[in-house]
N, C-alpha and C positions, 0 to 999 in steps of 0.2 A: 601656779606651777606646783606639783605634786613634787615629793621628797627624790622620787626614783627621777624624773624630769632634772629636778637639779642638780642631781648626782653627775648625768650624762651630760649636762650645759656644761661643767668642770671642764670637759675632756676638750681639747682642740678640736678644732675641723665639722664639730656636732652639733647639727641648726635643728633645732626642733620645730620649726613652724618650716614646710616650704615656701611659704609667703615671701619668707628671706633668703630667699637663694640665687637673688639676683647679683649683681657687680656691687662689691662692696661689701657685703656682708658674708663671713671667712668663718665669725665662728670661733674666734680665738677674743672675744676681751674678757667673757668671765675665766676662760683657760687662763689667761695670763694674771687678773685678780687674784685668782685662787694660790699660781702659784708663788706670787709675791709674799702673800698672807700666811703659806707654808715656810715658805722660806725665813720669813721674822719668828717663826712659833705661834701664830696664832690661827683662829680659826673661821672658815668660810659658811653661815649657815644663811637658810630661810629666816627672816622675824616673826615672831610670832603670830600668827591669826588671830586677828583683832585687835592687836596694840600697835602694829606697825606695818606698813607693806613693804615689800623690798628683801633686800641682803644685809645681816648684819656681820661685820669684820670687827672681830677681838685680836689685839696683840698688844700682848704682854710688855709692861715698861722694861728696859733696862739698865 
């Protein structure tokens, strides 16, 4: 997934592959991660290329 790809996976409603545009897939669970992860202070990114695959979630103790 490219930085602009994950930008728009944020948004609600925004499937990027049509592979998953059947029944069930809405398009809203990284929409609703992000905005949790907002919501405490912290923040939603890519992991790094080569140390990790995936999404990493920072929030702040407090």
């Amino acid at each position: 997934m490219s930085a602009t790809e994950f930008e728009l996976a944020q948004q609600p409603f925004v499937r990027l592959s049509p592979a998953r545009s059947g029944e069930g897939h809405c398009g809203l669970g990284l929409a609703i991660v992000a905005e949790i992860v907002r919501q405490w202070g912290g923040e939603l990114r890519l992991a790094p290329a080569g140390v990790t695959t995936g999404i990493e979630a920072t929030i702040p103790r407090r």
